[in-house]
C-alpha positions in Angstrom: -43.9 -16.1 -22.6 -42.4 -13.2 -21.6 -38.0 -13.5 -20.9 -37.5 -12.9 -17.7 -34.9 -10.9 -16.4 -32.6 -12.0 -13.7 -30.8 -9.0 -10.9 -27.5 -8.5 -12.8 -29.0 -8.0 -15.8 -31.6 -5.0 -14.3 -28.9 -3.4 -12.7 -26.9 -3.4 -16.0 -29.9 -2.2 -17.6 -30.7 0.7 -14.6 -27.0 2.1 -15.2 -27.8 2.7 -18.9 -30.7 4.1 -18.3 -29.0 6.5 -15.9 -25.5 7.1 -17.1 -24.7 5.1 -20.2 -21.3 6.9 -21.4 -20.3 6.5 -18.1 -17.0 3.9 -17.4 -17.6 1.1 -16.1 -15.0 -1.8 -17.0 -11.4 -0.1 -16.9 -8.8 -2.8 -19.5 -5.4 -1.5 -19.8 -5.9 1.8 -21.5 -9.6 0.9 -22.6 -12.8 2.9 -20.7 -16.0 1.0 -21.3 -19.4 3.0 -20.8 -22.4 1.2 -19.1 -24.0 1.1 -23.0 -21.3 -1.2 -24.4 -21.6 -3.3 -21.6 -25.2 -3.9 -22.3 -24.2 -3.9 -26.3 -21.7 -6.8 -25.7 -23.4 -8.8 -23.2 -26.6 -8.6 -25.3 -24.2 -9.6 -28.8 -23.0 -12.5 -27.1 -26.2 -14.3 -25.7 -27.2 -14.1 -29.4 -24.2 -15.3 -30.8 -25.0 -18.1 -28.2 -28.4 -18.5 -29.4 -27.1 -19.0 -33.1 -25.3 -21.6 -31.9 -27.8 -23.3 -30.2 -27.2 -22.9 -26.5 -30.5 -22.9 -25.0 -31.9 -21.8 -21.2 -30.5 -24.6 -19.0 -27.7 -26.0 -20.9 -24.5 -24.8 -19.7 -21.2 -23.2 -21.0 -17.9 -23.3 -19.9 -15.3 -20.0 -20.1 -11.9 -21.6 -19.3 -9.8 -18.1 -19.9 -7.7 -15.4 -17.8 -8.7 -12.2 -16.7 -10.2 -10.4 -20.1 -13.1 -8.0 -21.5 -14.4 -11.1 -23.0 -14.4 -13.2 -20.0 -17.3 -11.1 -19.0 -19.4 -10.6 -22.2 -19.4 -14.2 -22.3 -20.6 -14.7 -18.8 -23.0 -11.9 -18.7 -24.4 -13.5 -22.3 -25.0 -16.7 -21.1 -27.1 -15.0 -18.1 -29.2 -13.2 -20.4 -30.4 -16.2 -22.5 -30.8 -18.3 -18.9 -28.3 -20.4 -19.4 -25.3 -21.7 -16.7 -22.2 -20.6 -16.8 -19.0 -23.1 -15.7 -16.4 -20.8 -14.7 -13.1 -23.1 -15.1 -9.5 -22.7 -13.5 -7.8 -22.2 -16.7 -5.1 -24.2 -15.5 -7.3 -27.3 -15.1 -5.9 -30.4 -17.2 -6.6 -34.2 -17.9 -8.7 -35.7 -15.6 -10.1 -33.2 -13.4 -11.0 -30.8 -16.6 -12.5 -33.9 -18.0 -14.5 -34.4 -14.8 -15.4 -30.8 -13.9 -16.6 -30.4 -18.2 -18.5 -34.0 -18.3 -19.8 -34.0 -14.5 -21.7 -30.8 -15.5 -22.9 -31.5 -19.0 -21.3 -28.5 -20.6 -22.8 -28.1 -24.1 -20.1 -25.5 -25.1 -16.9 -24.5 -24.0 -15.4 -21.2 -24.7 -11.6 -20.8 -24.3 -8.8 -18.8 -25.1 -6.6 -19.4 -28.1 -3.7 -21.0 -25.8 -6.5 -23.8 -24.3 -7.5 -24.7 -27.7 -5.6 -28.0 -27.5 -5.9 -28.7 -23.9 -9.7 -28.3 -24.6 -9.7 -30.8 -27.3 -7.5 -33.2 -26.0 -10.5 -34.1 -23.3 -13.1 -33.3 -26.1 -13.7 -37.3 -27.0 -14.7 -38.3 -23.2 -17.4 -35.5 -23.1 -20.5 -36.9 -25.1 -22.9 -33.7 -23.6 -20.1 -31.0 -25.4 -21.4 -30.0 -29.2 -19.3 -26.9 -29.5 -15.5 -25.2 -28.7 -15.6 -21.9 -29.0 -11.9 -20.7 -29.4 -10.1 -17.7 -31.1 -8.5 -18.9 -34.3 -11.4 -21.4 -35.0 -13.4 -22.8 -36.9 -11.1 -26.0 -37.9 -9.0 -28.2 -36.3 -11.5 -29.5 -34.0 -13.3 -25.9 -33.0 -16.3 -24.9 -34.2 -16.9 -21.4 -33.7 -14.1 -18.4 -33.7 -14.5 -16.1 -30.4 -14.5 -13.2 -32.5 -17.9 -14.7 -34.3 -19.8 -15.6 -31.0 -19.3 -11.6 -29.5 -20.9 -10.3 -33.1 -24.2 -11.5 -32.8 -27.0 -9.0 -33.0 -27.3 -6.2 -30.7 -30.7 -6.4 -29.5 -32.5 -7.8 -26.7 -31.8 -11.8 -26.6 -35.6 -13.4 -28.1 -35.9 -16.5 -26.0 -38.8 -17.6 -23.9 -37.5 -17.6 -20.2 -39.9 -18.3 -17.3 -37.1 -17.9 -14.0 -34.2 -15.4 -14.3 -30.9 -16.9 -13.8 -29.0 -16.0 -11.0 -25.4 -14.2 -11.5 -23.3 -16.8 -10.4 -23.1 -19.7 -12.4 -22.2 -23.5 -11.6 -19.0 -23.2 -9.9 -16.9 -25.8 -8.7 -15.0 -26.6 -5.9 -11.5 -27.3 -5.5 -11.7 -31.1 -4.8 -10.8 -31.2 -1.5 -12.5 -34.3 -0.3 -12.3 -35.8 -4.0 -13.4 -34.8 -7.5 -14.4 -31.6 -7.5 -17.9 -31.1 -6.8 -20.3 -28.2 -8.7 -22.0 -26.4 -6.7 -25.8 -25.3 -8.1 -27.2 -22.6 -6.7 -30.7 -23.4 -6.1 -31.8 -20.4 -3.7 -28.5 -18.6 -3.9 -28.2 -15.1 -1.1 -26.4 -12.3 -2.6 -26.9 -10.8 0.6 -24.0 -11.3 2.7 -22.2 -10.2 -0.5 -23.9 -6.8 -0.3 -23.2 -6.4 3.2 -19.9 -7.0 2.5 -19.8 -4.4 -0.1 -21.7 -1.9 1.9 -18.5 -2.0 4.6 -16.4 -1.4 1.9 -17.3 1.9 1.9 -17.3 1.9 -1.8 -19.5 4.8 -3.3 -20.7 5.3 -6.6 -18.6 5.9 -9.6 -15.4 4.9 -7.4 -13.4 2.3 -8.9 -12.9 -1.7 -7.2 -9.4 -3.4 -8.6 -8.7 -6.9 -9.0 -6.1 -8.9 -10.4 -8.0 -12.1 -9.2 -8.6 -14.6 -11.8 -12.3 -14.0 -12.4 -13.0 -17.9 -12.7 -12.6 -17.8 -9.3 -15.7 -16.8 -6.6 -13.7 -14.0 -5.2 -13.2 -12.2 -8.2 -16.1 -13.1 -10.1 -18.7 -12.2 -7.2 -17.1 -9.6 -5.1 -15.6 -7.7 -7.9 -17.8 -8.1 -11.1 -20.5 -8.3 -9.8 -20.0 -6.5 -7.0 -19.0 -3.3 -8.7 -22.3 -3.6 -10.7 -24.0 -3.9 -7.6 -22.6 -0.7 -6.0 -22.6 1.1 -9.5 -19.1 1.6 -9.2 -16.1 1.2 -12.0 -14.2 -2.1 -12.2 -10.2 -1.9 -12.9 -9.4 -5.5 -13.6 -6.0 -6.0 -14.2 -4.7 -9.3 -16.2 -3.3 -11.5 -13.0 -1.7 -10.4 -9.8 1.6 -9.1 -9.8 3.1 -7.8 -6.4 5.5 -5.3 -8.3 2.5 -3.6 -9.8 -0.4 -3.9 -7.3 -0.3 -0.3 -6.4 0.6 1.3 -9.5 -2.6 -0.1 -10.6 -4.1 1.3 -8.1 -2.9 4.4 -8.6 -3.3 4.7 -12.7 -7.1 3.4 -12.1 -7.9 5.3 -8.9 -8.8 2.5 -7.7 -10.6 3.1 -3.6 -10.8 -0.7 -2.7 -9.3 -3.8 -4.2 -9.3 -8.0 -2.5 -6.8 -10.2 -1.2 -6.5 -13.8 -0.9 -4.1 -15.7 2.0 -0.6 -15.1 1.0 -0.7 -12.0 -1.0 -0.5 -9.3 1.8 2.9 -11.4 2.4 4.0 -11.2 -0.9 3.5 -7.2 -1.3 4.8 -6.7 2.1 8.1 -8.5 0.7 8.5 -5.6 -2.2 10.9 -3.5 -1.5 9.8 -0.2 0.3 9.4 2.5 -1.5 8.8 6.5 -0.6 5.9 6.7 -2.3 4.0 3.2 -0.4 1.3 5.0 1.4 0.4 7.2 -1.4 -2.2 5.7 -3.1 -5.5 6.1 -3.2 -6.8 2.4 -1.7 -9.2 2.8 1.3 -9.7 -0.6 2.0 -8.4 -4.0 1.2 -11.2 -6.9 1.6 -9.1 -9.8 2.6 -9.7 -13.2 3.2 -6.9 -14.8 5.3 -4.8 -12.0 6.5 -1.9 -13.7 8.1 -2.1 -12.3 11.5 1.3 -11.3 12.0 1.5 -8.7 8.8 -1.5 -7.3 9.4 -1.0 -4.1 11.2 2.2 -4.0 9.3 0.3 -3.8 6.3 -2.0 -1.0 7.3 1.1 1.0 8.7 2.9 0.6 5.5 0.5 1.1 2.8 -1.7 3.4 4.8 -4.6 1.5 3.8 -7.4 -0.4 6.2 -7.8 -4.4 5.7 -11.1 -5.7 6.3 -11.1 -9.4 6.6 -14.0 -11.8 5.8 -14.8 -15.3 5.0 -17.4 -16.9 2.7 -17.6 -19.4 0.5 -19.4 -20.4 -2.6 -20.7 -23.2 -1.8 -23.4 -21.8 0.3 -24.1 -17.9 1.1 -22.9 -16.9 4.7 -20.5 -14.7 5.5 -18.2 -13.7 8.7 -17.2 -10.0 8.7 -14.8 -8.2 10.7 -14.9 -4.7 9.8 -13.7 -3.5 13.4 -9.8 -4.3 13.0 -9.8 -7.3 15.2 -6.5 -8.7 14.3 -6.2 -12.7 13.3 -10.0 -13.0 12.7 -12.3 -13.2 10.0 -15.2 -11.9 12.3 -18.9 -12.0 13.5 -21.8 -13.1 11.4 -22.1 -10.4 9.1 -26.2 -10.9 8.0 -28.7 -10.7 10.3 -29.9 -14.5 11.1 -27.6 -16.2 9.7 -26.0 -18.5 12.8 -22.9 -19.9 13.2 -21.4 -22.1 15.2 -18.4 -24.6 16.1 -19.0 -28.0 16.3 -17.3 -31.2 17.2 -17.4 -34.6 15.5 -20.9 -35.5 16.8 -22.1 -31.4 15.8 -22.3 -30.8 19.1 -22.0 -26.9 19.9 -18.3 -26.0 21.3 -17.8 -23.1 24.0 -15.4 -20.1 23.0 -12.1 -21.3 23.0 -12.3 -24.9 21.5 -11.6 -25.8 17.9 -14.2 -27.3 16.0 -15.6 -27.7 12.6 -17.4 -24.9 11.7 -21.0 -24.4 10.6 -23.5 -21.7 9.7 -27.4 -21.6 8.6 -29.4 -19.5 6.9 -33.1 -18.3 7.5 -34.0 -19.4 4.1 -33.0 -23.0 4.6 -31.2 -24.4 2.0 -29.1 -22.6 -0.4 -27.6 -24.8 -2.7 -27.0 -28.1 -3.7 -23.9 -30.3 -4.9 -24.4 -31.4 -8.4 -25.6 -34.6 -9.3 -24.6 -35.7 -5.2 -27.5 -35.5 -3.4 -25.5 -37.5 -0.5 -22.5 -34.7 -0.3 -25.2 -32.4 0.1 -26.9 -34.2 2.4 -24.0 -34.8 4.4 -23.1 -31.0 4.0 -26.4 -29.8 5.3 -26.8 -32.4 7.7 -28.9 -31.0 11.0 -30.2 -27.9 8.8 -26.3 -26.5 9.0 -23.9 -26.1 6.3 -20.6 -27.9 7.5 -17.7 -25.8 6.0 -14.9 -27.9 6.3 -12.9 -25.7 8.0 -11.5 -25.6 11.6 -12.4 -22.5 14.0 -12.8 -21.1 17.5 -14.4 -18.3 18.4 -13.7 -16.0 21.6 -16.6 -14.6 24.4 -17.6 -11.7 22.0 -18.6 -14.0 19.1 -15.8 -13.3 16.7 -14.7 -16.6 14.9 -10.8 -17.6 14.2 -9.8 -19.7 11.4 -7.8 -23.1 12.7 -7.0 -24.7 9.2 -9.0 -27.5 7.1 -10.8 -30.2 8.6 -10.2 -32.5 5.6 -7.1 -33.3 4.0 -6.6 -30.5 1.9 -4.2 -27.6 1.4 -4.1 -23.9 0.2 -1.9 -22.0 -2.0 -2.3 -19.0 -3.8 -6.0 -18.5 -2.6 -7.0 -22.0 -4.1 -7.7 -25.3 -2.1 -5.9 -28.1 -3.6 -7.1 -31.5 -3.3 -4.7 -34.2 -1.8 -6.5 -36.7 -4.2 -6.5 -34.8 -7.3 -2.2 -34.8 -6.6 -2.2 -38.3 -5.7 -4.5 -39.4 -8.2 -2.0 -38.1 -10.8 0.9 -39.1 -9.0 0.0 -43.2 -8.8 -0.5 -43.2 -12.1 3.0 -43.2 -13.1 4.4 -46.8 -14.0 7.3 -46.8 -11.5 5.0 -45.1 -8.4 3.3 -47.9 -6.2 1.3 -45.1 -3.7 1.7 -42.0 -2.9 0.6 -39.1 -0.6 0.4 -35.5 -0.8 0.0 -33.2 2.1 0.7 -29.6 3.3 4.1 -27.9 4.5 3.9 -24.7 6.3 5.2 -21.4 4.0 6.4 -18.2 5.2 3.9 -16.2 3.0 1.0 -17.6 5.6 0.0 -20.4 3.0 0.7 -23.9 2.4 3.8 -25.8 0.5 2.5 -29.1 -1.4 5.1 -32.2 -0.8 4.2 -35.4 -1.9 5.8 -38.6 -0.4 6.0 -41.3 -2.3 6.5 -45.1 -2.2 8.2 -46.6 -5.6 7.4 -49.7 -7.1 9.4 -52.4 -6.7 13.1 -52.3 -9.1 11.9 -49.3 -10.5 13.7 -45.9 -9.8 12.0 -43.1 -10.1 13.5 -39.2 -10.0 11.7 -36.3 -8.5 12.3 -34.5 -12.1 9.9 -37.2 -13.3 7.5 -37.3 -11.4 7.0 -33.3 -11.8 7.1 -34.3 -15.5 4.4 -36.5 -15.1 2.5 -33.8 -13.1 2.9 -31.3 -15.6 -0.1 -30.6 -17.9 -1.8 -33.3 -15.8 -2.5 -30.8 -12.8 -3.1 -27.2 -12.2 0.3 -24.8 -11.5 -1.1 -23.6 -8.3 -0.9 -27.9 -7.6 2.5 -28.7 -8.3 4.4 -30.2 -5.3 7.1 -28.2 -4.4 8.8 -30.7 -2.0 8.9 -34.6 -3.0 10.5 -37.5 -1.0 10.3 -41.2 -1.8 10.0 -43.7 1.2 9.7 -47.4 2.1 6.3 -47.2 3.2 3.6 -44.9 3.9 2.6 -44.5 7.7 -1.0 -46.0 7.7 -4.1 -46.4 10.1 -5.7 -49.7 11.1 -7.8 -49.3 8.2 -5.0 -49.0 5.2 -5.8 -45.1 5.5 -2.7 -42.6 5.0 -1.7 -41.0 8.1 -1.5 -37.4 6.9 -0.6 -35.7 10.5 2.5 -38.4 10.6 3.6 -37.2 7.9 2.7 -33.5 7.7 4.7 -34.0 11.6 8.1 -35.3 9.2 8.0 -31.9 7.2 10.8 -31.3 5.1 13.5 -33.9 6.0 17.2 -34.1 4.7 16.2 -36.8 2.2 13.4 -33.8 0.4 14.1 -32.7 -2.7 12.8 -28.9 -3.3 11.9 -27.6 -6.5 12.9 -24.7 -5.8 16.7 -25.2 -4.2 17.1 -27.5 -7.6 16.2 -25.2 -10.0 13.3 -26.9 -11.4 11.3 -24.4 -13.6 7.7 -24.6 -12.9 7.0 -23.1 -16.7 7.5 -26.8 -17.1 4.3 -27.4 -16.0 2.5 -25.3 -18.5 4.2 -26.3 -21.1 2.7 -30.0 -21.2 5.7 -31.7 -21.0 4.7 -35.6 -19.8 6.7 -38.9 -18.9 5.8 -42.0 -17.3 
């Protein structure tokens, strides 16, 4: 049996054929050709194969933005195997749950995740291998530098389906654990149309400083650059102070946004030199409506805004400068639609949940929960989860999240993730964590919080207890403790009550008290 080769992978191959000394991954000072891409992609799946990964099984990368981020990835697509892109500030028991819910036979991670890694590594029965820098010993089997020296040929493994260039990602939680999505039928077409407005030619260069364990990243830039055989400049993390230098060292034509970042450059201080750079087009998904034309003025640069998400292909497009929206259906018969509780269609103008379907049916599935797909799908349309209108032309307006979530720094948080962490210290009874607005567009975690009984509890310990225990981008920044939690007739937390209080006098803020957040990856842990 032949190994079949999935779309990434030919395009990869195509670009050699054509122009392999040609740039196409753009590190720092680093240029790397179309040819090493191949040479390293093809290296790793047979480091992988060594080791014993085999099609089907998947592999975790829990690292930051890096070369071998993506010779990892792009190895574990050649041998037709899944890989589990992870937030690499995942801890305790939601990297436990997102590493055993998806039967991850290896985990490769950065010499800094080593330990966080193997702390979980006893409650995941399915995981034979850590992959780390530094390794082999102390609990990891394989050195990072080992797995990217395999042999530089063609990967020999018997592959009947090609794997698909996205992975098993998962979702941020925001109903409960997070949930994997498997894509079973996955689209990449709304993703090329999305591209194709872009306006991005050939040989031009797409920037990012997006994590790349993130869907953003990882599919419209990565991928997305191979797609339009253009050169990627990936930059280590976001940073407002250098967003446009970067731009303007790499040449970079296009780069993404997520929610409050067009706020946060907008706040740097204004220099002569803003509008020159070379950035055509920002893609942007959630533009705060206010900055946008402000933005465009300043920067001289034109935002095209979008919405998609990874759990099902679809996408909105607005490539026509319609301030405050994220557009009309961008791919020809793919539907959307607001609905209300019952999924009955709303008129222009009413806020409902919004939905979409695709002419294919049924793009992916939740792993290992049939019934959240089930429910997801339910009538043939995917139900986002999101809030929306749209107006008489058919363009559609984001209204906030259906569920009890929030969203800060382009990530949904999960109220039940926070809360799960918080009740677990000794001197919290219940707790609830909800959204504050933020002046950047975004939202502001608080959590309130009811103490047990004779026990006093600080807010500097319960953001102890939170750190290593949750994700950075997770960490309430507001905390107030109260009798009792406003509840339904059914012992349910009244979120809106409570998201009505805001910040009271009685709130303590993180940030007015000078409460470092580097706590947080430092591991430090009470209660």
């Amino acid at each position: 049996m032949a190994r079949a080769q999935g779309a990434v992978e030919q395009l990869i191959r195509q670009r050699v054929a054509d122009h392999p000394d040609d740039p196409w991954l753009l590190w720092h000072d680093d240029r790397v050709p179309w040819r090493d891409v191949l040479s390293n992609a093809q290296r790793t799946a047979n480091g992988l194969l060594e080791l014993g990964i085999r099609p089907g099984e998947r592999v975790a990368i829990m690292m930051a933005n890096r070369p071998e981020f993506i010779w990892v990835h792009l190895g574990i697509l050649l041998i037709g195997a899944s890989s589990v892109p992870v937030n690499i500030s995942q801890r305790g028991p939601t990297l436990t749950h997102i590493l055993a819910d998806s039967d991850t036979a290896a985990v490769v991670c950065q010499r800094d995740l080593r330990d966080v890694v193997l702390a979980v590594r006893d409650d995941l029965p399915a995981l034979r291998c850590v992959i780390a820098e530094g390794g082999p010993g102390g609990g990891v089997d394989c050195d990072l530098e080992r797995l990217l020296s395999g042999a530089d040929r063609e990967p020999d493994v018997e592959l009947a389906e090609p794997t698909g260039g996205v992975g098993m990602m998962y979702t941020s939680g925001t109903t409960g654990p997070p949930k994997g999505v498997v894509a079973t039928n996955y689209d990449l077409t709304p993703l090329t149309v999305l591209l194709e407005s872009s306006g991005v030619r050939p040989g031009e260069t797409m920037y990012t400083g997006l994590p790349l364990f993130h869907g953003n990243a990882l599919l419209v830039s990565m991928i997305g650059s191979i797609i339009r055989d253009a050169r990627l400049a990936l930059a280590p993390r976001f940073t407002a102070s250098g967003f446009f230098d970067d731009c303007r060292r790499y040449g970079a034509v296009a780069a993404n946004s997520l929610g409050g970042m067009i706020s946060i450059l907008l706040k740097q201080p204004d220099r002569p030199d803003d509008r020159d750079n070379p950035l055509r087009v920002v893609l942007s998904a959630g533009c705060p409506p206010d900055r946008w034309r402000e933005f465009e003025e300043r920067f001289g640069v034109r935002i095209i805004e979008w919405f998609g998400m990874v759990d099902s292909p679809g996408i909105l497009l607005n490539d026509v400068g319609r301030v405050g929206s994220m557009g009309r259906s961008g791919v020809s018969g793919v539907e959307f639609r607001v609905v209300d509780d019952d999924d009955r269609p709303q008129p222009p103008g009413t806020v409902g949940e919004l939905v979409f379907r695709h002419p294919r049916g049924r793009m992916t599935t939740y792993h290992k929960l049939p019934d959240a797909t089930e429910r997801a799908y339910r009538g043939g349309w995917f139900h986002s989860g999101d809030l929306a209108e749209y107006d008489e032309d058919g363009f559609f307006y984001y209204r906030g999240r259906k569920t009890e979530s929030m969203r800060r720094l382009g990530e949904n948080i999960s109220a039940w993730e926070i809360e799960t962490v918080v009740n677990s210290h000794r001197g919290v009874l219940e707790s609830a964590a909800h959204s504050v607005a933020s002046d950047l567009g975004e939202d502001e975690v608080k959590v309130c919080i009811v103490a047990r009984p004779g026990m006093t509890v600080t807010p500097e310990e319960i953001l102890d207890h939170c750190a290593g225990r949750i994700a950075r981008h997770a960490m309430p920044r507001y905390v107030e403790f109260l009798d009792e939690l406003p509840k339904t007739a059914t012992e349910r937390n009244q979120y809106a009550a409570l998201r009505a209080r805001g910040v009271t006098p009685g709130t303590w803020d993180r940030e007015q008290a000078g409460y470092p957040i580097g706590k947080a990856d430092a591991g430090r842990r009470s209660g």
